[in-house]
Z-matrix of the N, CA and C atoms (Angstrom, degrees):
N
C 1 1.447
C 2 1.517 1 109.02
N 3 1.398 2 109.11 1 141.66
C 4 1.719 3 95.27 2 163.68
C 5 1.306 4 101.29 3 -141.34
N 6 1.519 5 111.20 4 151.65
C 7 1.677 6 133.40 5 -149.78
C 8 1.205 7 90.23 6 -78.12
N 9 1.902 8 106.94 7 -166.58
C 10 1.878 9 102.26 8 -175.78
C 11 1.390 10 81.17 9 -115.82
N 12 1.240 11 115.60 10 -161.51
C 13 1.613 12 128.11 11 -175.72
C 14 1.701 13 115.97 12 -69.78
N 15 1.460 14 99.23 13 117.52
C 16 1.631 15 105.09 14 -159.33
C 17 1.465 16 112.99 15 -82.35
N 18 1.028 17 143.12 16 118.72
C 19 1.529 18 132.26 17 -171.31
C 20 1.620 19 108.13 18 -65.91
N 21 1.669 20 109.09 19 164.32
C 22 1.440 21 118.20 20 -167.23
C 23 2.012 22 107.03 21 -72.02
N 24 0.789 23 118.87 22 -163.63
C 25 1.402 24 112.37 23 168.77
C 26 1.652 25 134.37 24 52.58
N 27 0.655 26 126.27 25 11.75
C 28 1.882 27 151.02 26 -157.97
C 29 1.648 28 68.44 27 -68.48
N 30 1.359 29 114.81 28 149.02
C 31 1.410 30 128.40 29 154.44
C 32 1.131 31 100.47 30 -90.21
N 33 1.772 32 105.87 31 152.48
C 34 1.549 33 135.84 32 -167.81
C 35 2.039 34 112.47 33 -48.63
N 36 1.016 35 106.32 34 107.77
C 37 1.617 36 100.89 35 173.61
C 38 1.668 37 105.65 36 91.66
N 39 1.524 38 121.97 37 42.54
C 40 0.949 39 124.93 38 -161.59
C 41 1.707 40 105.60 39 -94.08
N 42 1.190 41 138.84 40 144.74
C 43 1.471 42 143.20 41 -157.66
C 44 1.850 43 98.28 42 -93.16
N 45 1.550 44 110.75 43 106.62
C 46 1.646 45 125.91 44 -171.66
C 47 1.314 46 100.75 45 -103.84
N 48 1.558 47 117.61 46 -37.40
C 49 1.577 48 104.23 47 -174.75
C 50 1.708 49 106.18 48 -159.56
N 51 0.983 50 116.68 49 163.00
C 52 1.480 51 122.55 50 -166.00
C 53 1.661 52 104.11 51 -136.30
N 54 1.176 53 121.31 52 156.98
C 55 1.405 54 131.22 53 172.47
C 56 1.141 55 102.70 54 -131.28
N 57 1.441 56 158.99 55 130.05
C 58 1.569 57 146.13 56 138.66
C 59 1.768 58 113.35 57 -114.74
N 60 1.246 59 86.79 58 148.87
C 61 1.584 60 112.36 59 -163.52
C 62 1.521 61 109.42 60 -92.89
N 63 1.270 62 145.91 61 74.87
C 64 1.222 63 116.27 62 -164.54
C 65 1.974 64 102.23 63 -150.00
N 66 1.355 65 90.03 64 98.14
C 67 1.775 66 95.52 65 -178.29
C 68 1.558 67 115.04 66 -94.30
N 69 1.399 68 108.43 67 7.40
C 70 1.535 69 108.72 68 179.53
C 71 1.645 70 104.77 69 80.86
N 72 1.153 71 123.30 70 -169.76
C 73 1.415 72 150.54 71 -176.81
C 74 1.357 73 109.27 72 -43.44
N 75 1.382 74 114.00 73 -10.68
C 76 1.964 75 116.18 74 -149.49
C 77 1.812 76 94.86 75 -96.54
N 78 1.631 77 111.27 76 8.58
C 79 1.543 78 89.96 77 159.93
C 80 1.551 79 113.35 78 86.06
N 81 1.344 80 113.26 79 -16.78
C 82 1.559 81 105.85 80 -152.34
C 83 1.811 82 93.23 81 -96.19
N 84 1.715 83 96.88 82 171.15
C 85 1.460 84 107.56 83 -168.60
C 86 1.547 85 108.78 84 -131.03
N 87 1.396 86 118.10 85 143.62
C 88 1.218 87 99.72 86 178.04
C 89 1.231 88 84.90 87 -136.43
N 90 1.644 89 90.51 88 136.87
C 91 1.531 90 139.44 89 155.73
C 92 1.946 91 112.98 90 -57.79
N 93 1.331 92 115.63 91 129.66
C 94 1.221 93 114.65 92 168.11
C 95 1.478 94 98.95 93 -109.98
N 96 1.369 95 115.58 94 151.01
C 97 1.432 96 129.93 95 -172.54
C 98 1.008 97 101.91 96 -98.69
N 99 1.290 98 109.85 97 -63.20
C 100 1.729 99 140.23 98 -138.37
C 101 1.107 100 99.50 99 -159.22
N 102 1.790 101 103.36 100 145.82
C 103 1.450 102 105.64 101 158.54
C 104 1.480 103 83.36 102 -151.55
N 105 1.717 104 112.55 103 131.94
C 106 1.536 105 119.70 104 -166.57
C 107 1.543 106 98.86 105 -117.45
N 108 1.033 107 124.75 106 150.75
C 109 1.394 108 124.92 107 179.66
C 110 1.840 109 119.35 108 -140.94
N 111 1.187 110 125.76 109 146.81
C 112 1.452 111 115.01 110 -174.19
C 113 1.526 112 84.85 111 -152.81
N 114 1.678 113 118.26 112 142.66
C 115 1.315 114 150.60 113 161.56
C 116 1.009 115 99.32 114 -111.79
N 117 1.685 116 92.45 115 151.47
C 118 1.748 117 102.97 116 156.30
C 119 1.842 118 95.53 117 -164.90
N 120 1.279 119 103.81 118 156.95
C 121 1.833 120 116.10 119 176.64
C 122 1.480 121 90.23 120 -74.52
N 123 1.478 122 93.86 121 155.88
C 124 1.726 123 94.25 122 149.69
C 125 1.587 124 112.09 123 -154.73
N 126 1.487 125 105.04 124 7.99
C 127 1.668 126 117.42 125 127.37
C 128 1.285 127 103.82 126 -142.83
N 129 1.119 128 104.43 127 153.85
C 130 1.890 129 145.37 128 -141.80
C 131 2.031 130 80.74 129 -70.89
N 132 1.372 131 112.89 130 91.38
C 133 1.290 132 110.96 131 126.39
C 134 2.029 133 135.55 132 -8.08
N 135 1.434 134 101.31 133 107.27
C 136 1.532 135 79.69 134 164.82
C 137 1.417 136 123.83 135 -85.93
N 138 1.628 137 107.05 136 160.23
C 139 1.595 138 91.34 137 -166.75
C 140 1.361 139 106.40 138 -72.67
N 141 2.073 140 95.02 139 145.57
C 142 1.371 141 118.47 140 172.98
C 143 1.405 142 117.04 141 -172.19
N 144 1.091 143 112.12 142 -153.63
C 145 1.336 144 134.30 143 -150.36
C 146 2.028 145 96.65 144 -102.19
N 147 1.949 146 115.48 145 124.25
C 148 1.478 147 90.47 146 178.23
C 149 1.797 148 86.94 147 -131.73
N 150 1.100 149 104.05 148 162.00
C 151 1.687 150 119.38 149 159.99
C 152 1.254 151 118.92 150 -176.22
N 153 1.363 152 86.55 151 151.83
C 154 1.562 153 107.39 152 -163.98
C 155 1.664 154 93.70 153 -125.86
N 156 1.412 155 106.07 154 120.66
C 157 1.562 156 120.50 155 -170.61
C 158 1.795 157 114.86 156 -120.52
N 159 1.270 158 114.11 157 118.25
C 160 1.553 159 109.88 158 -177.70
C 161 1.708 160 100.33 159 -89.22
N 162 1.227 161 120.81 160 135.64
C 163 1.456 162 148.59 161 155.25
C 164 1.224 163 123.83 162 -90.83
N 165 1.542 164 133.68 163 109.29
C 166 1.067 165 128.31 164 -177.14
C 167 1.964 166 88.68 165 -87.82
N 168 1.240 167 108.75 166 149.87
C 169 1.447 168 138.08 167 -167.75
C 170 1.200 169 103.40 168 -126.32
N 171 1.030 170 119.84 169 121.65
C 172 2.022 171 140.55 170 168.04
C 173 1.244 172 106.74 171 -170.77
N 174 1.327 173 117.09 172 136.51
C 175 1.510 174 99.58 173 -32.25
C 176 1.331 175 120.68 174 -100.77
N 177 1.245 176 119.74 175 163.72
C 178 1.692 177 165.67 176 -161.24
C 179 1.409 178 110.82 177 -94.40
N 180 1.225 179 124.52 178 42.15
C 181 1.274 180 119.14 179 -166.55
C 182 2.284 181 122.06 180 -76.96
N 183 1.472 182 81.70 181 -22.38
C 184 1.660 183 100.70 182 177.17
C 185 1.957 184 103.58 183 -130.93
N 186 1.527 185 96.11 184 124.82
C 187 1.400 186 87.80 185 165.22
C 188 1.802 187 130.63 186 -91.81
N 189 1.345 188 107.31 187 129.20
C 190 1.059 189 103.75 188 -159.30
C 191 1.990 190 109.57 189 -66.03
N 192 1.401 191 109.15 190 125.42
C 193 1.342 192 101.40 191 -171.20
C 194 1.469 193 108.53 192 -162.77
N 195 1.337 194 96.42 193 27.41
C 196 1.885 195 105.82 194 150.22
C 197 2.028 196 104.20 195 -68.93
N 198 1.111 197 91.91 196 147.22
C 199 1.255 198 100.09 197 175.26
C 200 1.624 199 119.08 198 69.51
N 201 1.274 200 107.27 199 -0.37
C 202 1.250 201 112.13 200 -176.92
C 203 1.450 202 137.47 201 -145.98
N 204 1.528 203 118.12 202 170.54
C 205 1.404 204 117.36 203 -163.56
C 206 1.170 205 112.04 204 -86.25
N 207 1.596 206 121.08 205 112.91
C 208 2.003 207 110.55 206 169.49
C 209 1.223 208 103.35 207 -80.94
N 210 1.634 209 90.26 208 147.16
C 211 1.868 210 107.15 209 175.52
C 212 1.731 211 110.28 210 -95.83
N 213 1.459 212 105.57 211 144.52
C 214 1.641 213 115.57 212 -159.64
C 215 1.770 214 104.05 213 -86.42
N 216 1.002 215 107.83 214 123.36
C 217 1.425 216 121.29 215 158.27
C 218 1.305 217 128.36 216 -106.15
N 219 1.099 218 102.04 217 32.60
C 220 1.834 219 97.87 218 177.62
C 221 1.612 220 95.95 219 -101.39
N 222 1.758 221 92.42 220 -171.81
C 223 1.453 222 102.03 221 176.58
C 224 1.648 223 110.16 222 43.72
N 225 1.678 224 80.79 223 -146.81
C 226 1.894 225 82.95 224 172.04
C 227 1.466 226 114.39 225 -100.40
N 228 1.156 227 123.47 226 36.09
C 229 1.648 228 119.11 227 169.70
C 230 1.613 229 117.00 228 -76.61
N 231 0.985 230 106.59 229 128.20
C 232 1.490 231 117.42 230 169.14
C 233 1.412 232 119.52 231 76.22
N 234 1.572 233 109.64 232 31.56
C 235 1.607 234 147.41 233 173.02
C 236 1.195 235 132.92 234 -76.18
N 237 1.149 236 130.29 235 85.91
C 238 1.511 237 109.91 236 -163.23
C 239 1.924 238 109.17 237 -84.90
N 240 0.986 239 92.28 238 13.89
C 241 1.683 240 100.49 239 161.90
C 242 1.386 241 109.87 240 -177.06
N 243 1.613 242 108.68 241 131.83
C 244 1.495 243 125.36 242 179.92
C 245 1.440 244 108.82 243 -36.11
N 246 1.089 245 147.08 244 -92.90
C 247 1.535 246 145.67 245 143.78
C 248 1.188 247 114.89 246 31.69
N 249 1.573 248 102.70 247 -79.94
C 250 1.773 249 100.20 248 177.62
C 251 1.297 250 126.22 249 -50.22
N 252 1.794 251 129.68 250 139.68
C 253 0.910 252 136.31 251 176.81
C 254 1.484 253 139.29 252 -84.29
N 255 1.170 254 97.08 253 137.91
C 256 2.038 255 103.69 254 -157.25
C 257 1.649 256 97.41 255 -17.57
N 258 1.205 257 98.39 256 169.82
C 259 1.860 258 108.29 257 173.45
C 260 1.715 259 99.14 258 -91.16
N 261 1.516 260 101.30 259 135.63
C 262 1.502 261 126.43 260 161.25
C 263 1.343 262 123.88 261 -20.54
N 264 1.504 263 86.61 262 -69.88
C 265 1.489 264 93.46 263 -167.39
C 266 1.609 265 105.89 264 -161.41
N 267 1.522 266 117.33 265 38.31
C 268 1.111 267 117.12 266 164.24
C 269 1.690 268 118.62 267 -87.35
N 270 2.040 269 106.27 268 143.27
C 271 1.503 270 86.45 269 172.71
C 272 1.418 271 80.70 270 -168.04
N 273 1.688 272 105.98 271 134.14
C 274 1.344 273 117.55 272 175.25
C 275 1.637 274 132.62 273 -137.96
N 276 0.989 275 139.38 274 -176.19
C 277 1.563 276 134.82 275 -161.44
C 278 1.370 277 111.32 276 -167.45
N 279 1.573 278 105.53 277 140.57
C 280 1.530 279 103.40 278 -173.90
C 281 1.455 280 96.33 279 -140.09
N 282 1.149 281 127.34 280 168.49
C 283 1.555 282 142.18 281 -158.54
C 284 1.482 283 102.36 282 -70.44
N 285 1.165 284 123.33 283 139.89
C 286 1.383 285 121.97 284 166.27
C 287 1.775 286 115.07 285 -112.67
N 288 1.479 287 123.35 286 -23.44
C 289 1.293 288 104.97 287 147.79
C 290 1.743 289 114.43 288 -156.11
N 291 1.249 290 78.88 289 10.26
C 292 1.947 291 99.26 290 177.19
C 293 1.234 292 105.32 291 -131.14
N 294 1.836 293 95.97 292 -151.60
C 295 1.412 294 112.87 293 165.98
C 296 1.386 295 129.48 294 -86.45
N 297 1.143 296 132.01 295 128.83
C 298 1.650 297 132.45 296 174.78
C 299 1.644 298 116.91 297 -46.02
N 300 1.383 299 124.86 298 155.61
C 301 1.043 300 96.36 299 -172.52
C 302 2.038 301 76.84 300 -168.57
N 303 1.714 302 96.39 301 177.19
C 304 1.311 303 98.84 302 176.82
C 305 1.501 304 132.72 303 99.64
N 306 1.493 305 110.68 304 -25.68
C 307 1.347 306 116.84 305 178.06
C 308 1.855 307 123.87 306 -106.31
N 309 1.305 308 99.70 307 165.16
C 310 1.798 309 96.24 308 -166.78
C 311 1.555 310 90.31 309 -105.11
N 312 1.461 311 102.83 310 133.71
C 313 1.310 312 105.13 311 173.61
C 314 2.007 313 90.27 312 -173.44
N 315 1.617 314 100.62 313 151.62
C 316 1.255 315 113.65 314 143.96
C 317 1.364 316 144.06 315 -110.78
N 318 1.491 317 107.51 316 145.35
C 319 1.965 318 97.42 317 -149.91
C 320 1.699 319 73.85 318 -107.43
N 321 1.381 320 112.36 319 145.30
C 322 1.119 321 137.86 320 159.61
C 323 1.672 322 104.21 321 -67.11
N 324 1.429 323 91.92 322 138.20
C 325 2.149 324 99.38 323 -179.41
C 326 1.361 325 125.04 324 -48.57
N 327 1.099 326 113.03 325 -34.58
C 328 1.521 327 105.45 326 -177.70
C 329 1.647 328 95.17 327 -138.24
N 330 1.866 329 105.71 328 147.51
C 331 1.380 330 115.27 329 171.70
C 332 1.338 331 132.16 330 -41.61
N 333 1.148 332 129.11 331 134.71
C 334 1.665 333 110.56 332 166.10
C 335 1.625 334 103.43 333 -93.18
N 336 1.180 335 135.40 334 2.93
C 337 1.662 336 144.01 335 173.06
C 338 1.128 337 100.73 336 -118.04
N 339 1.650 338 127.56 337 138.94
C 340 1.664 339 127.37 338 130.60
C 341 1.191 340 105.00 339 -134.43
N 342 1.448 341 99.66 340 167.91
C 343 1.317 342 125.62 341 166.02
C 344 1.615 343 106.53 342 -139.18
N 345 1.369 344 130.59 343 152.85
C 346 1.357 345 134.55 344 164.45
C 347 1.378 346 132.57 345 -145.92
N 348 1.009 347 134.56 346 -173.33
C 349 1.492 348 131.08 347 150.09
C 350 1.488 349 102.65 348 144.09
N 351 1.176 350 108.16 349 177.63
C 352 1.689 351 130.80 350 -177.93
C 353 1.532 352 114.31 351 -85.21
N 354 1.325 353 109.00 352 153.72
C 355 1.526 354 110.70 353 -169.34
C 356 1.478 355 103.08 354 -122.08
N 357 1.341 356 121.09 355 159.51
C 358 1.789 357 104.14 356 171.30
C 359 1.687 358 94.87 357 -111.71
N 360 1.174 359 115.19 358 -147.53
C 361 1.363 360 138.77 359 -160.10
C 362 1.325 361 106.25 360 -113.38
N 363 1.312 362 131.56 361 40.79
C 364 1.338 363 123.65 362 -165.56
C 365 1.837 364 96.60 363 -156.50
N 366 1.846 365 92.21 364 120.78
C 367 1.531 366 103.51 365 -157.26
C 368 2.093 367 94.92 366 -81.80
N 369 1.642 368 129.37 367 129.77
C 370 0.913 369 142.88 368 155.00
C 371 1.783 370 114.86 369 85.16
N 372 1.174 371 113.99 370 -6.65
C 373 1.362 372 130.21 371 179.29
C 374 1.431 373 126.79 372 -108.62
N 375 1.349 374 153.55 373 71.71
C 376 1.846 375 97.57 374 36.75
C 377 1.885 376 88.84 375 -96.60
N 378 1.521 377 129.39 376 166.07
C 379 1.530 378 106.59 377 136.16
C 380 1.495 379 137.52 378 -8.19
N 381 1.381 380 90.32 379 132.01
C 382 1.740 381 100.12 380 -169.53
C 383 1.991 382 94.54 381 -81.85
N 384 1.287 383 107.53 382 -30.67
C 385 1.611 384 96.20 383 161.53
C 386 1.600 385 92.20 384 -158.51
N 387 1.155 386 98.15 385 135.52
C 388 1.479 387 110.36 386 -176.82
C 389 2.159 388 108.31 387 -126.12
N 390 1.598 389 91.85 388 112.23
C 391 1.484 390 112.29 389 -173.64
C 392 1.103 391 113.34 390 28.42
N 393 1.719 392 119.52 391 99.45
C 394 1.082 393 141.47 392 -149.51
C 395 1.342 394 109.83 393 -143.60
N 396 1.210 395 113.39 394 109.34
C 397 1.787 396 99.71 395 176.31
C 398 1.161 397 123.24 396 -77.47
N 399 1.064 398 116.56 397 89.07
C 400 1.252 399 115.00 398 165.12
C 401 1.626 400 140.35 399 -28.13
N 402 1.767 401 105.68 400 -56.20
C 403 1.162 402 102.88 401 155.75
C 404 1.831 403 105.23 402 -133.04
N 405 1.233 404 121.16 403 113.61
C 406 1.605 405 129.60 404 165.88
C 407 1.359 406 111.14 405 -128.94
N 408 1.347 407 111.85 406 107.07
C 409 1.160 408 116.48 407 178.30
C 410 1.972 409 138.91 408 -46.74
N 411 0.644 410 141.13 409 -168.80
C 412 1.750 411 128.64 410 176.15
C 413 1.729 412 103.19 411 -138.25
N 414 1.239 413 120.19 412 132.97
C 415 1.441 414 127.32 413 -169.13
C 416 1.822 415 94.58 414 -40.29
N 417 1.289 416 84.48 415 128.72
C 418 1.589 417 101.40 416 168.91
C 419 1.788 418 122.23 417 103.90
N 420 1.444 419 88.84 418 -18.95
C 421 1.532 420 112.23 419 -176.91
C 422 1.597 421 132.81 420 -71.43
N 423 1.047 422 149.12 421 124.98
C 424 1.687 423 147.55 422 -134.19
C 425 1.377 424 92.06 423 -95.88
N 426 1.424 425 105.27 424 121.17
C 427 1.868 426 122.64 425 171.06
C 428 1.937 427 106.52 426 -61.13
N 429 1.244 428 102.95 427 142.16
C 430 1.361 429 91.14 428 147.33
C 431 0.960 430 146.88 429 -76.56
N 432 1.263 431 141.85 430 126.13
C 433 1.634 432 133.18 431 -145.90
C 434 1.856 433 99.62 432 -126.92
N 435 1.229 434 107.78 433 117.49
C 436 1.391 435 112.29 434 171.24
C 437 1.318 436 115.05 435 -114.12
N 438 1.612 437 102.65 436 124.02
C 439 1.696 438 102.26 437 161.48
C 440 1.529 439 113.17 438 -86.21
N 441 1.202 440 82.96 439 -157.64
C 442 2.046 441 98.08 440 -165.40
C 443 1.705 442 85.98 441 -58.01
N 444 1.095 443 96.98 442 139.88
C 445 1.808 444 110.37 443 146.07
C 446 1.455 445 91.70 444 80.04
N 447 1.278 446 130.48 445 23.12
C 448 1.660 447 133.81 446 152.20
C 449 1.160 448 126.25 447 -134.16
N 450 1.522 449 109.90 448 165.95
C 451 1.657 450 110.89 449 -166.35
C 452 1.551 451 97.65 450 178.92
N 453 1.453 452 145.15 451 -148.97
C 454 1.290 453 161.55 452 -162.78
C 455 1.422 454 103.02 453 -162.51
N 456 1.628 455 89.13 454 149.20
C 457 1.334 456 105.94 455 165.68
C 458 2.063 457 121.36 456 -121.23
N 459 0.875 458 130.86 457 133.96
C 460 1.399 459 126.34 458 170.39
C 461 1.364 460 121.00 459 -93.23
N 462 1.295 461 119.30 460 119.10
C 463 1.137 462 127.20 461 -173.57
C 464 1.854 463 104.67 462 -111.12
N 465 1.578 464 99.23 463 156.75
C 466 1.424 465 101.75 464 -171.93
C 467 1.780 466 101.55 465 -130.95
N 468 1.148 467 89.15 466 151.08
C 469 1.718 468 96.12 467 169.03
C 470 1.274 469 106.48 468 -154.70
N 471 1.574 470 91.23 469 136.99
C 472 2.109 471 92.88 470 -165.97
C 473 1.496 472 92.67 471 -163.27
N 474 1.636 473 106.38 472 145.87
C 475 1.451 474 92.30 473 -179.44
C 476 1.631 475 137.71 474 -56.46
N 477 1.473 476 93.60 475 -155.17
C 478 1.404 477 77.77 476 -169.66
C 479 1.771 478 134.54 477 -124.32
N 480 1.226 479 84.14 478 21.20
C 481 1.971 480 126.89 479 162.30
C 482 1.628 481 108.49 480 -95.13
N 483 1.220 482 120.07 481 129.57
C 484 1.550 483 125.63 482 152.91
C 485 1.879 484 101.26 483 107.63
N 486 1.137 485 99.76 484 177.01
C 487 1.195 486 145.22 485 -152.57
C 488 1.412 487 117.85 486 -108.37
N 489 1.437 488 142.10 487 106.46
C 490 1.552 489 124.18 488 -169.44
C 491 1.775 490 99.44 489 -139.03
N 492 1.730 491 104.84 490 178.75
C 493 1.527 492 110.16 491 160.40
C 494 1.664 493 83.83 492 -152.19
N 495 1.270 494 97.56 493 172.55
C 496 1.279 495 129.65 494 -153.84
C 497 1.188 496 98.01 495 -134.84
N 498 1.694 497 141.45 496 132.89
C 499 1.312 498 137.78 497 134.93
C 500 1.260 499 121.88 498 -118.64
N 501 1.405 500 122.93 499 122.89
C 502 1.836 501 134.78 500 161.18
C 503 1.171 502 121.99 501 -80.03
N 504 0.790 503 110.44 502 150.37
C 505 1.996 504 126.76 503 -178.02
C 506 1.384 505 100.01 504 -141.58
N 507 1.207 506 134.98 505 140.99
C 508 1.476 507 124.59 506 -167.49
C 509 2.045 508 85.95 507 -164.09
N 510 1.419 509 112.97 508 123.01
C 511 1.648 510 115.05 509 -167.56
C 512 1.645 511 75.06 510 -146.97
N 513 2.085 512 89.01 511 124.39
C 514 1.033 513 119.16 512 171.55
C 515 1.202 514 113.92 513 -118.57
N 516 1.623 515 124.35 514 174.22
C 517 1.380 516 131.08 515 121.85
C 518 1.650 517 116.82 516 -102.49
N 519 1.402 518 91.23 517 170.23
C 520 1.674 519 103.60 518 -171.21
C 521 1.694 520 82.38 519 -138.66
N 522 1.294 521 108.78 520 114.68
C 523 1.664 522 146.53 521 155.57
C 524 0.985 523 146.30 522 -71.17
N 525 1.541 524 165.69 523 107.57
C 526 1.519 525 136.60 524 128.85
C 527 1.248 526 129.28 525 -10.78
N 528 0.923 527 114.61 526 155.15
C 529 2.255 528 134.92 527 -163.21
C 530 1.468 529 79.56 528 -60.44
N 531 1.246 530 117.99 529 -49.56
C 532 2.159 531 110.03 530 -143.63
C 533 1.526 532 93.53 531 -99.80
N 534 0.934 533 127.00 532 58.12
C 535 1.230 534 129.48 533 160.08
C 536 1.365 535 124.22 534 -84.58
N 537 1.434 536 125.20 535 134.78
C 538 1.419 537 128.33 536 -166.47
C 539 1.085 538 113.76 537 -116.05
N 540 1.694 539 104.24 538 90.89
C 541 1.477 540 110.52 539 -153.09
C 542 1.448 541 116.07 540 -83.57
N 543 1.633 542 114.75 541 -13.91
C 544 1.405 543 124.09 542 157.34
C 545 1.586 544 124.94 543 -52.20
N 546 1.269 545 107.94 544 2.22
C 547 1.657 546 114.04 545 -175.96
C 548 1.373 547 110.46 546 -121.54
N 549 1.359 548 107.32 547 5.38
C 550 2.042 549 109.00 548 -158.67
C 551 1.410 550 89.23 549 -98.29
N 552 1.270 551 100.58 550 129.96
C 553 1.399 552 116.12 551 160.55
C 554 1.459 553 117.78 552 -114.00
């Protein structure tokens, strides 16, 4: 998904996009793969300080999606093969020109994702992060596993001059309870 044009000034740790996990009663778990991310100005940032922080949320009981765009899971949207069947209980939202807002959830204290760094004064040239995984694990490494009524949130902090967009990529699986996640590759 990518947001619409984000206004300057967002206070520090402000809520850009949400994921929630929630298939009801049916037990199932979802696996996060990936979560890819790309910034860019699209007026010239003053220089500062940016990050983009993942929050795992449990629980996630409302997705936050004032102010913002939900992504479609019906049909075959968001499929990585025709065949496979719609997602369970995935449903997510990303900023459309602020901060997200509206949903019940608790963010665990510190990120399990970052990214950071400094920005200069120069609007769209190069990307302030350009397709970035945020979170992709390394062979051998423990998936995130969400039951019903969890998911993450991404929060952003960027100064407080200029103009931005945001894009998420977020590649799951959707599971059974007895999954033996020590064997998933």
């Amino acid at each position: 998904m990518t947001s619409g044009a984000i206004a300057a000034g967002l206070p520090a740790g402000s809520k850009v996009f949400g994921f929630r996990w929630a298939p009801g009663p049916t037990g199932l778990l979802c696996l996060v793969k990936h979560i890819q991310i790309g910034m860019g100005d699209l007026a010239a940032f003053q220089p500062g300080f940016v990050a983009i922080n993942a929050f795992v949320a449990r629980p996630y009981s409302v997705l936050d999606a004032t102010g913002a765009t939900q992504g479609n899971f019906t049909g075959n949207n968001a499929k990585l093969r025709t065949s496979f069947a719609s997602s369970a209980g995935a449903s997510c939202a990303i900023a459309q020109s602020g901060a997200i807002s509206g949903g019940t959830s608790t963010l665990d204290a510190d990120p399990f994702a970052t990214v950071s760094g400094s920005v200069a004064n120069v609007a769209g040239n190069p990307p302030i992060i350009n397709g970035f995984d945020l979170w992709g694990p390394l062979p051998g490494e423990q998936l995130p596993v969400l039951a019903n009524n969890e998911g993450f949130i991404i929060q952003a902090t960027v100064p407080n001059t200029g103009t931005w967009q945001l894009g998420v990529c977020v590649q799951w699986d959707e599971v059974g309870p007895n999954v033996n996640q020590g064997n998933y590759q």
